[in-house]
Kinemage of the C-alpha trace (Angstrom):
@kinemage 1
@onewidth
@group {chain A} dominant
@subgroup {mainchain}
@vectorlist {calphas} color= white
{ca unk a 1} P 118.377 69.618 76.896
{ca unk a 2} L 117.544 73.046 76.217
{ca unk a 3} L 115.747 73.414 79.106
{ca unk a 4} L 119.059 72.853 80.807
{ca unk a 5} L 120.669 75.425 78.473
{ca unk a 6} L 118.685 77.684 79.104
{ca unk a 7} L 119.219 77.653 83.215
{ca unk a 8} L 115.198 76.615 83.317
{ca unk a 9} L 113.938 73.809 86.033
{ca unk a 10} L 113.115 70.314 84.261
{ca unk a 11} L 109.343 69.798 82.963
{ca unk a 12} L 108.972 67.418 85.754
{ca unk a 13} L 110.193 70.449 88.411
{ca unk a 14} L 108.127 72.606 86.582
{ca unk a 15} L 105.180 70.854 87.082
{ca unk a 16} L 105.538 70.250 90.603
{ca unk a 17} L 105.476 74.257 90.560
{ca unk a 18} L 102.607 74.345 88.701
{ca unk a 19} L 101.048 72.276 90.732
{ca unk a 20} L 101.755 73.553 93.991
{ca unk a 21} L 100.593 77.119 93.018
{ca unk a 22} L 97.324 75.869 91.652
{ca unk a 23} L 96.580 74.139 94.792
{ca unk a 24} L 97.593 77.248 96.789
{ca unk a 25} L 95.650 79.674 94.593
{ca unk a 26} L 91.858 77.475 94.398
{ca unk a 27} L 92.602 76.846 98.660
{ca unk a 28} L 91.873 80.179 99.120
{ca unk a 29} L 88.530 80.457 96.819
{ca unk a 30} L 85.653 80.624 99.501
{ca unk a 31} L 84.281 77.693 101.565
{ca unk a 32} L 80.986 77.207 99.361
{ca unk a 33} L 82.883 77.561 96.023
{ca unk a 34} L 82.654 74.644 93.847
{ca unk a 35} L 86.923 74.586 93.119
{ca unk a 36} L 87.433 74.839 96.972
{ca unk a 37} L 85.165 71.515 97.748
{ca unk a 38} L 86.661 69.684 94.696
{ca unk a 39} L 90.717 70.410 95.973
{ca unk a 40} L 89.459 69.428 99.326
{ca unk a 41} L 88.128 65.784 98.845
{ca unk a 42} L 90.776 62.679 99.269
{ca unk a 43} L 89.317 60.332 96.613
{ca unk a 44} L 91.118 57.261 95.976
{ca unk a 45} L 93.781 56.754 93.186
{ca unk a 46} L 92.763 54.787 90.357
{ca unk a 47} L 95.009 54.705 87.328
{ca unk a 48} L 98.213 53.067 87.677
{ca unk a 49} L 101.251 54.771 86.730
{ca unk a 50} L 102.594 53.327 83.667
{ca unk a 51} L 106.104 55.127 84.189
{ca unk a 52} L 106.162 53.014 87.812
{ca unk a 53} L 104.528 49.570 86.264
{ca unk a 54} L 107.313 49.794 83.138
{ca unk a 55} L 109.924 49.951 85.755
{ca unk a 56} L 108.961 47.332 88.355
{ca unk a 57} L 108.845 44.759 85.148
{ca unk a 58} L 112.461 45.976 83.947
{ca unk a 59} L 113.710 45.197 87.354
{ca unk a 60} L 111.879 41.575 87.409
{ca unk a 61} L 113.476 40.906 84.344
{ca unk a 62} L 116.968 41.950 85.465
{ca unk a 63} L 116.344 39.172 88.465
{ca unk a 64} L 115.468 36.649 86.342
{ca unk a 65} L 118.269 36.950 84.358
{ca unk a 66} L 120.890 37.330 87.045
{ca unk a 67} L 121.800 41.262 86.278
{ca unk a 68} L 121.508 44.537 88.545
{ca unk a 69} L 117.704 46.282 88.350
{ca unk a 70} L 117.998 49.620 86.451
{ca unk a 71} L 117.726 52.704 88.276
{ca unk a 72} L 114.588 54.455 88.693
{ca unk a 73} L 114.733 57.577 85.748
{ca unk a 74} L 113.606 59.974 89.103
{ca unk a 75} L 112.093 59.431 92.869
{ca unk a 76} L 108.570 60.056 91.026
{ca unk a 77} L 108.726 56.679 89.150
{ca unk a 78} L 110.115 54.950 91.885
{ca unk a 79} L 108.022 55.927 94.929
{ca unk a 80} L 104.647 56.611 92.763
{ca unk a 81} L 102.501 53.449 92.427
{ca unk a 82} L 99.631 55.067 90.909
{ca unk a 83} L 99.264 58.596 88.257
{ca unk a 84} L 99.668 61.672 90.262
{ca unk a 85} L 97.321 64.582 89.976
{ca unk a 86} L 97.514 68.266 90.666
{ca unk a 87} L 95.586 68.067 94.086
{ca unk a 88} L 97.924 65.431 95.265
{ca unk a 89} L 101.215 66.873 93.900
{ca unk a 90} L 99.700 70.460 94.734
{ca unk a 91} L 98.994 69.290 98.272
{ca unk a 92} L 102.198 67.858 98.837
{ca unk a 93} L 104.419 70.665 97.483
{ca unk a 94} L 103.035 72.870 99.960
{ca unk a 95} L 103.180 70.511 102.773
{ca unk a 96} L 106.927 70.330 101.819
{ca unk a 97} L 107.138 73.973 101.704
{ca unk a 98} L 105.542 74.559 104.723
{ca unk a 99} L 103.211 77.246 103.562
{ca unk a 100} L 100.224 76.329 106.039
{ca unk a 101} L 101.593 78.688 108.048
{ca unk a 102} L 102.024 81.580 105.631
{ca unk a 103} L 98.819 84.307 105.909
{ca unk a 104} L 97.393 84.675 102.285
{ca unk a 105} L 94.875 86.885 101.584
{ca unk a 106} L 91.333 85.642 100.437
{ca unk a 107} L 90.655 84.674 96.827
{ca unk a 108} L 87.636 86.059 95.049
{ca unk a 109} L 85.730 85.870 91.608
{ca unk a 110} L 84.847 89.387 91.718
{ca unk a 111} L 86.495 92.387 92.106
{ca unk a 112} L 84.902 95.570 93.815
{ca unk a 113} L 83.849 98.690 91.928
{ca unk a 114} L 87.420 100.265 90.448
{ca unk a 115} L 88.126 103.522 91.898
{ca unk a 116} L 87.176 105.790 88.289
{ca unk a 117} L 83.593 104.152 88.891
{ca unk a 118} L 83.462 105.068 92.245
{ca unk a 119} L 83.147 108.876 91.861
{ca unk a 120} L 82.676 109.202 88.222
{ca unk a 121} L 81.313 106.945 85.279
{ca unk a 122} L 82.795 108.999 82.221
{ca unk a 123} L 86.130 107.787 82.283
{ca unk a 124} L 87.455 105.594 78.898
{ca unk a 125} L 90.744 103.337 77.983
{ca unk a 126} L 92.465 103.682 75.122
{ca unk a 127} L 94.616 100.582 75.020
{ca unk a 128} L 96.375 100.232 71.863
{ca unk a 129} L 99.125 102.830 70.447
{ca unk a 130} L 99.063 104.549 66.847
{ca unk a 131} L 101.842 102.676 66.117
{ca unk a 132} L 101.875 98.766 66.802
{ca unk a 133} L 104.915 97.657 68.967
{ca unk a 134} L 105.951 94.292 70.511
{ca unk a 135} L 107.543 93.129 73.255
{ca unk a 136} L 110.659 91.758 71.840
{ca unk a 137} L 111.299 95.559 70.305
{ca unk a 138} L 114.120 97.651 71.291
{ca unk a 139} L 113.146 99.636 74.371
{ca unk a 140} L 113.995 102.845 72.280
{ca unk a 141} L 111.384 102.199 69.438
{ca unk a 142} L 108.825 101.158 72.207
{ca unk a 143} L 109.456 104.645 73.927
{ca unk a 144} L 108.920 106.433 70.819
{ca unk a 145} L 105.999 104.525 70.038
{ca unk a 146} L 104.475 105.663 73.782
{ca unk a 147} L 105.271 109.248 73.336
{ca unk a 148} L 103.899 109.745 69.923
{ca unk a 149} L 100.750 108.133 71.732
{ca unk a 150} L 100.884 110.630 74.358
{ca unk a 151} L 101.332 113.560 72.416
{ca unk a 152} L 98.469 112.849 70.140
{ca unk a 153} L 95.984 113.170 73.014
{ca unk a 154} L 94.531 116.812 73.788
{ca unk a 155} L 96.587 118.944 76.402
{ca unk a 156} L 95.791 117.611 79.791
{ca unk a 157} L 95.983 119.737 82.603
{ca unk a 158} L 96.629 117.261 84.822
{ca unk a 159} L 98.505 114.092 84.158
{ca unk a 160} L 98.484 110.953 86.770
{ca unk a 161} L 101.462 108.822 87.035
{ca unk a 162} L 100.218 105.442 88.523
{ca unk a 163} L 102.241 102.898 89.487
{ca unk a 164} L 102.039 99.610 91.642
{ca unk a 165} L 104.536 97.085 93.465
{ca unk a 166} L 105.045 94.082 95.569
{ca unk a 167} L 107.973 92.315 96.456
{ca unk a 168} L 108.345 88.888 95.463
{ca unk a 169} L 105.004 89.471 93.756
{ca unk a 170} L 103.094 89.076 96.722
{ca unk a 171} L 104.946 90.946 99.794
{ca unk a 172} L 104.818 94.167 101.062
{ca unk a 173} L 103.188 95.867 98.343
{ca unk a 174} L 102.336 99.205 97.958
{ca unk a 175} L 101.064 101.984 95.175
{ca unk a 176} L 102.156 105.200 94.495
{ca unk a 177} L 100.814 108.363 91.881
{ca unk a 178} L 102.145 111.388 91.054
{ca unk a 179} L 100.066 114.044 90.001
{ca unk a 180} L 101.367 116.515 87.537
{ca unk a 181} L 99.558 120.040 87.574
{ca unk a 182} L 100.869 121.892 83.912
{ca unk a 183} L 99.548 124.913 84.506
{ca unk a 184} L 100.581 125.768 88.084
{ca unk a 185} L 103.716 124.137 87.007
{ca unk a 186} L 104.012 121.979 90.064
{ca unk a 187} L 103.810 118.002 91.127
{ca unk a 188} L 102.091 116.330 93.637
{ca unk a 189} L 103.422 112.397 95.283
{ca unk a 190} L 100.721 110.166 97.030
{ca unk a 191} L 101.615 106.832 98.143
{ca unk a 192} L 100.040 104.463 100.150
{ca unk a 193} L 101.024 101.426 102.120
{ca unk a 194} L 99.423 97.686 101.074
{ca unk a 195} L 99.273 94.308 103.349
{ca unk a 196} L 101.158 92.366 104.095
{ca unk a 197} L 100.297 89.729 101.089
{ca unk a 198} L 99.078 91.789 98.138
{ca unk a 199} L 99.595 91.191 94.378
{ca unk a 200} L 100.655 94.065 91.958
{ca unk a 201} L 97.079 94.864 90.020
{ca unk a 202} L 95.520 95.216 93.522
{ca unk a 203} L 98.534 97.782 94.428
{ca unk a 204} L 98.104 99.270 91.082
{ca unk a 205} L 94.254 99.864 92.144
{ca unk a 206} L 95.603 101.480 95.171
{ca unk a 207} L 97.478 103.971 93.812
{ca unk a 208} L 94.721 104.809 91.474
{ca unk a 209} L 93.061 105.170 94.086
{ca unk a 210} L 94.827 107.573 96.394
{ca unk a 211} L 95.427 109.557 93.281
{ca unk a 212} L 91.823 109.941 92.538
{ca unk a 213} L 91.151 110.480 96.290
{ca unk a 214} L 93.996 113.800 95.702
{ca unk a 215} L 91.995 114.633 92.664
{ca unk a 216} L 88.631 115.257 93.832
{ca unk a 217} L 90.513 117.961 96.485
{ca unk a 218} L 91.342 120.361 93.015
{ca unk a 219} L 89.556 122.124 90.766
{ca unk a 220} L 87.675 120.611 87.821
{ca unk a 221} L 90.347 119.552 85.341
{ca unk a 222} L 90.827 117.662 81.987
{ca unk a 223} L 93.121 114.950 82.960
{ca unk a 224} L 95.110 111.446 81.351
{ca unk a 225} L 96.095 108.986 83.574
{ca unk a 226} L 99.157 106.812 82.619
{ca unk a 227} L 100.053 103.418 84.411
{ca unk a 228} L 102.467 101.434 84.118
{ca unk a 229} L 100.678 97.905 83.828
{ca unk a 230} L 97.678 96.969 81.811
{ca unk a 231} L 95.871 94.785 84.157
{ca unk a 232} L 93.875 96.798 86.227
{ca unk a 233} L 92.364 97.654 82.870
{ca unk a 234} L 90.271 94.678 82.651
{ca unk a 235} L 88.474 95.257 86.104
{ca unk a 236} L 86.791 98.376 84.322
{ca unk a 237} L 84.528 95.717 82.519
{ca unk a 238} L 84.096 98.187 79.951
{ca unk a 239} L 83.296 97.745 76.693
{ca unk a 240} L 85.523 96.784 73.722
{ca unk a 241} L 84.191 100.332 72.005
{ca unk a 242} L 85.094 102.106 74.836
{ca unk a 243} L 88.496 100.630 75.562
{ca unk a 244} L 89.267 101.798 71.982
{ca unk a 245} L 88.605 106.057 73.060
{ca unk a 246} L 91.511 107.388 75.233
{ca unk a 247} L 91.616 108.791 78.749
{ca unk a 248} L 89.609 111.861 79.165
{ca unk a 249} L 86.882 112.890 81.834
């Protein structure tokens, strides 16, 4: 019931969702991966679904007794003989969707060498602000919280504005940095364009990217970089010590 208060889809809708984007995400791991072989085998069903079984006895009852068989409490009880799984219910929410059509873009375990490694290894994250904030904090207090960070870091003379996006989460993506120059008092805008499936860490990468690419054509600078998403954070694979020291060359 609050479900339905709230405007959200039933936990039965939900986990056909679930489902269906599991099955989506592991189709796209790489022929020899373990995940893909598993979501591609057909075994058999085994275990009878209870919900079904509980059902077809209510309406044998309501024969014997002369009185109309109870409705079915959804299509999954009525038409599912045996317990659904996620490859099953994954398999058929696509097919329903029609998504074997849709290009997707290959699914690996690894990502490739971020673009700070790729032209210099001194670069550290500092993650977590002076003062502690949460999500569910006014935007206001969250601001102040992110510019007290800022301003406790050494003057920069250089400051990258990262930021990544793709529409629908998937579609037409793209990144874009801009590079502020404090001393020459003036700004510079990259972009760059992403595929046509692309998810928002890997455009987040890209405009890193482009904005280190820009970089490397000035002179040597101390420089923060600021982005707008933590994720691509991760990729780094550096340490916890070193996620605790802030940006700086």
């Amino acid at each position: 019931m609050r479900l339905l208060e709230k405007g959200e889809p039933e936990l039965a809708v939900r986990a056909k969702e679930l489902a269906g984007r599991e099955y989506g995400r592991l189709t796209r791991l790489p022929p020899e991966d373990p995940a893909r072989k598993l979501i591609a085998k057909t075994p058999p069903p085994r275990l009878h679904y209870r919900a079904h079984l509980h059902w077809m006895r209510k309406k044998q009852e309501a024969q014997e007794v002369g009185v109309p068989a109870p409705s079915p409490p959804d299509e999954d009880v009525a038409g599912l003989q045996h317990r659904p799984c996620f490859r099953r219910v994954g398999k058929w929410v696509c097919e329903e969707a029609e998504l074997g059509g849709v290009p997707v873009a290959p699914l690996t375990l690894h990502q490739g060498e971020p673009p700070w490694k790729q032209y210099n290894t001194n670069v550290h994250f500092g993650l977590k602000l002076p003062k502690l904030t949460k999500r569910t904090d006014p935007p206001e207090l969250r601001k102040t919280a992110t510019l007290e960070a800022l301003a406790a870091y050494p003057n920069q003379d250089l400051t990258i504005w990262s930021d990544g996006s793709a529409l629908d989460g998937t579609k037409k993506g793209g990144g874009g940095a801009l590079l502020e120059l404090h001393r020459e008092g003036r700004k510079i805008k990259c972009t760059i364009p992403a595929e046509v499936v692309y998810s928002s860490m890997q455009a987040e990468l890209a405009a890193m990217s482009e904005a280190v690419k820009c970089f490397l054509g000035l002179p040597s600078l101390p420089f923060g970089l600021s982005c707008s998403a933590r994720t691509p954070c991760p990729a780094s694979n550096c340490s916890a010590e070193a996620q605790q020291r802030r940006n700086r060359p």
